[in-house]
Backbone as a printed PyTorch tensor [residue, N CA C, xyz], in Angstrom:
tensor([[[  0.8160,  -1.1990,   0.0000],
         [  0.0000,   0.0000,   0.0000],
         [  0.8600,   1.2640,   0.0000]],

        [[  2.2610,   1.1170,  -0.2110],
         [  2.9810,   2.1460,   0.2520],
         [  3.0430,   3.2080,  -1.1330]],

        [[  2.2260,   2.5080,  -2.4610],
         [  2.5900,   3.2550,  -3.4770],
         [  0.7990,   4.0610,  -3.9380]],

        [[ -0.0190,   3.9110,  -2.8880],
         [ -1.1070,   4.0760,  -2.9970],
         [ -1.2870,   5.7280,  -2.2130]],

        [[ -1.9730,   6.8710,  -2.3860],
         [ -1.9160,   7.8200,  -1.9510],
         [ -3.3220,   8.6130,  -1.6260]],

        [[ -3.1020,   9.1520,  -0.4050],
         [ -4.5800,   9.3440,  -0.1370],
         [ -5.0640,  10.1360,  -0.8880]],

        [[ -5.2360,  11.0180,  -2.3270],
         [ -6.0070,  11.4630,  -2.9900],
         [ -7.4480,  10.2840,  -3.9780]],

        [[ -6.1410,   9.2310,  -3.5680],
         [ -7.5230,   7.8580,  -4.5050],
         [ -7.8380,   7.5480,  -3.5700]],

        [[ -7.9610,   7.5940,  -2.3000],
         [ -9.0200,   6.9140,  -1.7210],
         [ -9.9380,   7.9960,  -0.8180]],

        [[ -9.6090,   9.4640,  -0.7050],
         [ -9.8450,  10.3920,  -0.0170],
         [-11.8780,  10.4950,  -0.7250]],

        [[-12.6510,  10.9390,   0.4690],
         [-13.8920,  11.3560,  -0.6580],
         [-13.6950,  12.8230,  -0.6000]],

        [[-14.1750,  13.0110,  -1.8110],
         [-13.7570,  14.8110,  -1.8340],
         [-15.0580,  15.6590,  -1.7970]],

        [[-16.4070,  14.8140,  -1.9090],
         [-17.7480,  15.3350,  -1.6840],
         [-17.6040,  15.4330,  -0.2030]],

        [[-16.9530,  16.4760,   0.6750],
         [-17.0840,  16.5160,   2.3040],
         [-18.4970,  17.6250,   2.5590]],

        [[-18.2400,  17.7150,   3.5180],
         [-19.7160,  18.3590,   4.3710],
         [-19.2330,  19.7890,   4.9490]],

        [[-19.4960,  20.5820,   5.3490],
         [-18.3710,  21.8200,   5.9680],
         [-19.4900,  22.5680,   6.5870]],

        [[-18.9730,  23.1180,   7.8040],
         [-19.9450,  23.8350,   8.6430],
         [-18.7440,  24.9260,   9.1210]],

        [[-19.5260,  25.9890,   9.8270],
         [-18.5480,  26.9900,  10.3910],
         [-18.4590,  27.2250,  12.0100]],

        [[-17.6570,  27.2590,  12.5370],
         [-18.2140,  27.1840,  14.0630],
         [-19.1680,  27.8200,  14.7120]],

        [[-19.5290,  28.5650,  13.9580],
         [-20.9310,  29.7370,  14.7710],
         [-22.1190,  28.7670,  14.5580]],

        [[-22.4120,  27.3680,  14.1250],
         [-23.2460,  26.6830,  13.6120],
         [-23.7180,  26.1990,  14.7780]],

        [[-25.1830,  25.8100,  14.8380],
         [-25.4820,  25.1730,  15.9540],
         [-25.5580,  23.6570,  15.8230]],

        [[-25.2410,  22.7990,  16.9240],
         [-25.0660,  21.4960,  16.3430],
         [-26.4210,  21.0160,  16.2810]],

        [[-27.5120,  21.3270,  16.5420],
         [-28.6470,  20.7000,  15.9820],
         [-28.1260,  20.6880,  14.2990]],

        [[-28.1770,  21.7550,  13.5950],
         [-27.6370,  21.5790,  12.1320],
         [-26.8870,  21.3230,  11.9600]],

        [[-25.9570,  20.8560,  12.5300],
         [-24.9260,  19.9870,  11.9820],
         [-25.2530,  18.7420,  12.1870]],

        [[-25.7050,  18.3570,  13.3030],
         [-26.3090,  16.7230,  13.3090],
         [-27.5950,  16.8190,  12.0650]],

        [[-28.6300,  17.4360,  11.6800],
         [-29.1660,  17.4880,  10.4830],
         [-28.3530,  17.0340,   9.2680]],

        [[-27.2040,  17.8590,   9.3430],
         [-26.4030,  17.7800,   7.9790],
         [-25.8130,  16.5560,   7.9860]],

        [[-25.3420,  15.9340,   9.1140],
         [-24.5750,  14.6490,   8.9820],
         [-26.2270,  13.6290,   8.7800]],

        [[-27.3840,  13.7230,   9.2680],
         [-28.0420,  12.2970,   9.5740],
         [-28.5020,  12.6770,   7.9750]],

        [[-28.8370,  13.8160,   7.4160],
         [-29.4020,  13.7070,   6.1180],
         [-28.5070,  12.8360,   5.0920]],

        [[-27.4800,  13.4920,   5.1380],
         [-26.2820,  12.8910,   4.2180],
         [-25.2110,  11.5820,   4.8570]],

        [[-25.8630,  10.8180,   5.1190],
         [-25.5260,   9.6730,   6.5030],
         [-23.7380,   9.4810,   6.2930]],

        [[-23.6910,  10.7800,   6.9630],
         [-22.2060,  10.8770,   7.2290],
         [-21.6840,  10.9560,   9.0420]],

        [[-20.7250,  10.3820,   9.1180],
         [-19.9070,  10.3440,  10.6710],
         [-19.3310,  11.7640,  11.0670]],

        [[-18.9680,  12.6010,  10.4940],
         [-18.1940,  13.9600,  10.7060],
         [-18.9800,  15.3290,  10.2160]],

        [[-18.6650,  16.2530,  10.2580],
         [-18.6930,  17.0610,   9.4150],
         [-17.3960,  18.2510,  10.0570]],

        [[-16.5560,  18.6210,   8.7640],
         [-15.1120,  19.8560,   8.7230],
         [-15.7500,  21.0090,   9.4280]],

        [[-14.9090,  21.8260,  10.0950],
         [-15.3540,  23.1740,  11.2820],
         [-14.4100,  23.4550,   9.9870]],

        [[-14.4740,  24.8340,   9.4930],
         [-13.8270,  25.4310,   8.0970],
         [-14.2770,  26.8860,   8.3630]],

        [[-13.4200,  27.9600,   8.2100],
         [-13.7880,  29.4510,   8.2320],
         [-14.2820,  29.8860,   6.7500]],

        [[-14.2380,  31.3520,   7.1060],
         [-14.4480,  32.0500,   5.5870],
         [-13.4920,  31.6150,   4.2510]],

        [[-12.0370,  30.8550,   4.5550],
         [-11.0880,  30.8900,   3.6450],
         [-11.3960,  29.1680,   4.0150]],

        [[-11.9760,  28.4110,   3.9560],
         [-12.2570,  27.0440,   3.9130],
         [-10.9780,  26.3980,   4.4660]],

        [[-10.4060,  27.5880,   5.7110],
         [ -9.2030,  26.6640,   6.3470],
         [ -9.8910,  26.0820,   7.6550]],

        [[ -9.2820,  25.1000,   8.2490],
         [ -9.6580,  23.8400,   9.1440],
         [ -9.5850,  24.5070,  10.1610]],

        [[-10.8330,  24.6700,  11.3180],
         [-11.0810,  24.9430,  12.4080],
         [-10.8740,  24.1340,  13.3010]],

        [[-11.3630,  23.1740,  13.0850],
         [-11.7880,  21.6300,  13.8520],
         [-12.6900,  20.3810,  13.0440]],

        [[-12.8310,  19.7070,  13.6430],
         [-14.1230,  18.4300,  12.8780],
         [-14.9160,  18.1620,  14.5190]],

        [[-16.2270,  17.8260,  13.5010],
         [-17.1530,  17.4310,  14.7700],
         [-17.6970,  16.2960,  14.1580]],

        [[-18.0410,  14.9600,  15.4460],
         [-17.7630,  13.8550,  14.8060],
         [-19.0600,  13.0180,  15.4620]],

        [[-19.7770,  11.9690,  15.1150],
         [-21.1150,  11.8070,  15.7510],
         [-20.5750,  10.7600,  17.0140]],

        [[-19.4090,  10.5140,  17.3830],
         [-18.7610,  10.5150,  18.8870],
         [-19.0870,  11.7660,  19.4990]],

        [[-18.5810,  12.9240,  19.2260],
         [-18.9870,  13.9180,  20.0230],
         [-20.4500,  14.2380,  20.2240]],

        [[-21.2570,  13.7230,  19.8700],
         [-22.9320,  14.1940,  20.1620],
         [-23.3230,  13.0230,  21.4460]],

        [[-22.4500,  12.4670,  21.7890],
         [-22.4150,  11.7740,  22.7680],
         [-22.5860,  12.5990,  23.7820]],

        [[-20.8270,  13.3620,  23.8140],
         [-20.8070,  14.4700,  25.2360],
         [-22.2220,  15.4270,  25.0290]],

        [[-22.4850,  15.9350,  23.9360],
         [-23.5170,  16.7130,  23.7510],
         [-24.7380,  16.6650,  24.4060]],

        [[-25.2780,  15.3920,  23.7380],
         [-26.7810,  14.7700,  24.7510],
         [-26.4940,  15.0000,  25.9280]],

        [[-25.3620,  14.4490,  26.4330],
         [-25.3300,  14.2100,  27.9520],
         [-25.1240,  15.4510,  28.8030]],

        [[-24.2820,  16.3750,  28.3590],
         [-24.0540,  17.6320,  28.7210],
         [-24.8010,  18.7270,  28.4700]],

        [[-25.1770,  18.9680,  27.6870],
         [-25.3160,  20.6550,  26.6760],
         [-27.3960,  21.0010,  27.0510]],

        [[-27.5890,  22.0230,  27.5700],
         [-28.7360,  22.1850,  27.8250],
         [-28.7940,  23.9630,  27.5700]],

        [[-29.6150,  24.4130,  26.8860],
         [-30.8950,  24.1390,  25.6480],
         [-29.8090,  23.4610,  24.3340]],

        [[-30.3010,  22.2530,  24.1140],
         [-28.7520,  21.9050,  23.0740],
         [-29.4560,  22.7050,  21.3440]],

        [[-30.1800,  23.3800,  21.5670],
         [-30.4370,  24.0180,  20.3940],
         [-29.7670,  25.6400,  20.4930]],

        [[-28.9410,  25.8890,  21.2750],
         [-28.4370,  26.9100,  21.2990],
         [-26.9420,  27.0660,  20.9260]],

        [[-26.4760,  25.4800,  21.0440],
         [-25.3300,  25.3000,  21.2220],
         [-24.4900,  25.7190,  19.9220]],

        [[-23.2580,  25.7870,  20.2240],
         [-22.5920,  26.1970,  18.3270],
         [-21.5790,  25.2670,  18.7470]],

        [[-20.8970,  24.7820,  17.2380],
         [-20.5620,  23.5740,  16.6780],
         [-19.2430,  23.8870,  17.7050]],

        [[-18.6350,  25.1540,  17.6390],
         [-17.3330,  25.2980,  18.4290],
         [-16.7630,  24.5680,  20.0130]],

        [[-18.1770,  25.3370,  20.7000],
         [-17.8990,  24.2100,  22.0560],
         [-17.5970,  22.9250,  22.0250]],

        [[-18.1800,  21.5910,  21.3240],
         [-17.7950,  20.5140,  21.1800],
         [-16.8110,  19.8480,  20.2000]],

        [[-16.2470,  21.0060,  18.9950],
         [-15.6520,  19.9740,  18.0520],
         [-14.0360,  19.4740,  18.4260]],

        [[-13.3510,  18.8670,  17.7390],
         [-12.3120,  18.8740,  18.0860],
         [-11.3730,  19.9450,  17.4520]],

        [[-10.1770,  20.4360,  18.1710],
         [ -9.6310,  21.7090,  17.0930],
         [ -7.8380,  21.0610,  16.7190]],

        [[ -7.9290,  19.9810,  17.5900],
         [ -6.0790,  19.3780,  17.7600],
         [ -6.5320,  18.1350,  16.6550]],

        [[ -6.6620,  18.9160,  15.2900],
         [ -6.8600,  17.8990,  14.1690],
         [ -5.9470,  17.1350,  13.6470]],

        [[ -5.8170,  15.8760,  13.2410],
         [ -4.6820,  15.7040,  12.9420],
         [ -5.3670,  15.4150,  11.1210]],

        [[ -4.1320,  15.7780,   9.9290],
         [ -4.7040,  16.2340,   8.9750],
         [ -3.7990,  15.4750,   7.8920]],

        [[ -4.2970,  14.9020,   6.2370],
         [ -3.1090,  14.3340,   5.6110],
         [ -3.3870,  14.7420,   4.4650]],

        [[ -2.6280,  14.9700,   3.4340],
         [ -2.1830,  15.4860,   2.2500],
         [ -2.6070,  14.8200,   1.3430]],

        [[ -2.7970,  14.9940,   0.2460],
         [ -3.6180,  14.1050,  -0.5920],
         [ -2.3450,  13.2400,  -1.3170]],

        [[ -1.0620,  13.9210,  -1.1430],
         [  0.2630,  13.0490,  -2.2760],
         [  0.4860,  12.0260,  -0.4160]],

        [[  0.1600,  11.9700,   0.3820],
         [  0.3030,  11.3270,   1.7600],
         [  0.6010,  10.0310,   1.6460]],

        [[  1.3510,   8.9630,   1.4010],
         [  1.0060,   7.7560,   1.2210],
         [  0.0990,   7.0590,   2.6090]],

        [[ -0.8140,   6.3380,   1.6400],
         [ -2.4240,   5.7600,   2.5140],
         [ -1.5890,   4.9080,   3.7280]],

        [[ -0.8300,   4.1540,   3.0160],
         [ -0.4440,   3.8460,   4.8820],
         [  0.1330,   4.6680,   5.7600]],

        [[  0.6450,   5.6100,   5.5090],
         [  0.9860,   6.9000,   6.7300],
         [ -0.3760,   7.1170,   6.9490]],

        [[ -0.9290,   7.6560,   6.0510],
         [ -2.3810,   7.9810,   6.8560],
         [ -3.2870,   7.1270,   7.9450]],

        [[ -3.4070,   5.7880,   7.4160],
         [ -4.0090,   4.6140,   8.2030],
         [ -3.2530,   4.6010,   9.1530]],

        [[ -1.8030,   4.3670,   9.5160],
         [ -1.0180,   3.9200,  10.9800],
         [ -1.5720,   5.1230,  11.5470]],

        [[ -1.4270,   6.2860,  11.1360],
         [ -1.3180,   7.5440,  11.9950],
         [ -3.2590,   7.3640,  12.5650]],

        [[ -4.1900,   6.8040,  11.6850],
         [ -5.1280,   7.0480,  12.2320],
         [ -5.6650,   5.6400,  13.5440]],

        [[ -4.7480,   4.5510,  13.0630],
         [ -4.7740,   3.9800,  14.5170],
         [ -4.0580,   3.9660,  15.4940]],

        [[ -2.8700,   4.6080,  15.2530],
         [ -2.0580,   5.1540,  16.2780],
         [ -2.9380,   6.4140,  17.1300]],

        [[ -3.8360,   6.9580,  16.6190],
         [ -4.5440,   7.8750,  17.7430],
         [ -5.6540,   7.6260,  17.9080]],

        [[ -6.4570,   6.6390,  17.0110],
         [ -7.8240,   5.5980,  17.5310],
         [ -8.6420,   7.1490,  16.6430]],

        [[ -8.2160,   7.7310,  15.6230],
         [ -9.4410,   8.4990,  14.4030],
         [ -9.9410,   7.4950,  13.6670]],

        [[-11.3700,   7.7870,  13.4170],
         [-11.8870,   7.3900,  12.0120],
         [-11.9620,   8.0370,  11.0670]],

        [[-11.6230,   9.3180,  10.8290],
         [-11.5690,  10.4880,   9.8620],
         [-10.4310,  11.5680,  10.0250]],

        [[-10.0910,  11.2890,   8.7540],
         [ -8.6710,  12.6350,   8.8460],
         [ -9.0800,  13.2710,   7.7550]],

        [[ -9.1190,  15.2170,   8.0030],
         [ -9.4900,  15.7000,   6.9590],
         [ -8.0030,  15.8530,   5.6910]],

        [[ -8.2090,  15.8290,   4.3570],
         [ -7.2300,  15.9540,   3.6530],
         [ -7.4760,  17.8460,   3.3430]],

        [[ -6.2800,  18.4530,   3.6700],
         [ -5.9030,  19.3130,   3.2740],
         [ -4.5690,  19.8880,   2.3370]],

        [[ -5.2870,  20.6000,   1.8430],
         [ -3.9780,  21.5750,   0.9030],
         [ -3.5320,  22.9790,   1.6230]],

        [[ -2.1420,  23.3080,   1.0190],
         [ -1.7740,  24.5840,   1.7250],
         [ -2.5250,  25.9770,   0.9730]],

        [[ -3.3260,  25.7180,  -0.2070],
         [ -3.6210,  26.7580,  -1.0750],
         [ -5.4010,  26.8120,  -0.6240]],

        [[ -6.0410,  25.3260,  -1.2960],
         [ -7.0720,  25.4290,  -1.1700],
         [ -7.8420,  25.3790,   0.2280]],

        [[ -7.2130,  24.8760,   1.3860],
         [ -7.5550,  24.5750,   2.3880],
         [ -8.5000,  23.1270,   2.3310]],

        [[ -9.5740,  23.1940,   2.9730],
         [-10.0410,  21.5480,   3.0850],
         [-10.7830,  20.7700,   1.7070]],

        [[ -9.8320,  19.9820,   1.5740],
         [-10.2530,  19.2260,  -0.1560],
         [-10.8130,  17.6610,   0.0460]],

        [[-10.7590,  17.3550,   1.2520],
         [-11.3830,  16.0480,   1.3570],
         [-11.2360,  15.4920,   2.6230]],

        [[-11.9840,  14.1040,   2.3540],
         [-11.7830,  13.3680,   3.9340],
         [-11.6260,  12.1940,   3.6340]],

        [[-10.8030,  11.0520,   4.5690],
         [ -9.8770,   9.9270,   4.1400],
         [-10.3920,   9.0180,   5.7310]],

        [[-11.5510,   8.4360,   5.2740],
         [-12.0150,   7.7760,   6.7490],
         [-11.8820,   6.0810,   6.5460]],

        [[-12.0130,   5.5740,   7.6980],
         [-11.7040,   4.0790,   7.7450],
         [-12.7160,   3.0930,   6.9800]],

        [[-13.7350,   3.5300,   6.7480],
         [-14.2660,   3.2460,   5.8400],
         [-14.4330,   3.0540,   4.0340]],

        [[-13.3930,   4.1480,   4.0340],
         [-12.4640,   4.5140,   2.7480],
         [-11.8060,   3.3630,   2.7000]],

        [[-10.8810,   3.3410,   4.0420],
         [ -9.8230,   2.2140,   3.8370],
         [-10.3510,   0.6680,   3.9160]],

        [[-11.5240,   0.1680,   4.4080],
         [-11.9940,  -0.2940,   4.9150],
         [-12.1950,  -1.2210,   3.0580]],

        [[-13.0770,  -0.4560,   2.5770],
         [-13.4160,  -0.3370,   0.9850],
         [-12.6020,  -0.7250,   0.1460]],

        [[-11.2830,   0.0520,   0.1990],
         [ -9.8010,  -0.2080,  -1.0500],
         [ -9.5240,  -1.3230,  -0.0230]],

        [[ -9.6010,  -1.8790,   0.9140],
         [ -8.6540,  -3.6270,   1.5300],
         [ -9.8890,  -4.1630,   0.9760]],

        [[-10.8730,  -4.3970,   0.7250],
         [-11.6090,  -5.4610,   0.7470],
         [-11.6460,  -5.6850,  -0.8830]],

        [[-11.5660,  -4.4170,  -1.8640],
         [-11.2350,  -4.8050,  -3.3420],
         [ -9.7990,  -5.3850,  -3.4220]],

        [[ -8.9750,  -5.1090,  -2.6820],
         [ -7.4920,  -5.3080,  -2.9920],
         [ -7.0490,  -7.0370,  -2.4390]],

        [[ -7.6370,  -6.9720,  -1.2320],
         [ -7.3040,  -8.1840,  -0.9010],
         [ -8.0400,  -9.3750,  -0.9840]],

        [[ -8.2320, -10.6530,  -1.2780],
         [ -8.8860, -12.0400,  -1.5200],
         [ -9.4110, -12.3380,  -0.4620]],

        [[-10.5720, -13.1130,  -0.5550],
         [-10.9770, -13.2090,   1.0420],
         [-10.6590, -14.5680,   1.4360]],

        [[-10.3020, -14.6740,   2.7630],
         [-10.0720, -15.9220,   3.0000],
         [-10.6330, -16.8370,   2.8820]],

        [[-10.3630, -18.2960,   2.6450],
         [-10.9610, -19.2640,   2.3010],
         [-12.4000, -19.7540,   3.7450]],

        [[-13.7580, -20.4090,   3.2150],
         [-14.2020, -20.5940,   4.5900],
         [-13.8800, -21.6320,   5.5670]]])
């Protein structure tokens, strides 16, 4: 996998919210489009944070009127982030070396161009590899 790079396996249709967002709409935006994350991204579509449907965990349990809440209080902002020329196994070790299911792919120009989740990877091993015999 070392010649494989996360731009082919990255999805580049991502979701993007801004932190002034309240997470009722952002949980909207993720359950409509049955996605796990959605990118915290400013005016220049650079990376704020990600908020992840782990975090609506602390949310329920914590956050009261949770319709007031904005995406900022809960997302994460200590992102860890990979390049689209990244080779996919740097990306994969690095994402079980810190127990992520989603790393956003960024550029230094465009800012956030995609997302590279275990499910991605999950997808390219199961075309790539034979399945074991029963």
């Amino acid at each position: 996998m070392d010649d494989i790079f996360v731009a082919r396996l990255m999805s580049s249709g991502i979701y993007t919210v801004s932190p002034d967002t309240l997470v009722e709409d952002a949980a909207h935006v993720m359950l409509d489009n049955e996605i796990g994350s959605v990118v915290v991204v400013d005016e220049t579509n650079a990376l704020q944070g990600i908020l992840t449907s782990t975090d609506f965990v602390k949310i329920v349990a914590e956050q009261k009127p949770k319709d007031q809440t904005s995406v900022s209080k809960y997302m994460s902002t200590d992102v860890e982030t990979a390049t689209a020329q990244e080779p996919i196994q740097d990306a994969a070790d690095r994402m079980i070396e810190c127990g992520f299911h989603h790393l956003p792919v960024v550029d230094e120009t465009e800012g956030v161009i995609g997302m590279i989740s275990t499910t991605d990877l999950t997808a390219y091993v199961s075309k790539v590899e034979s399945p074991t015999p029963a």
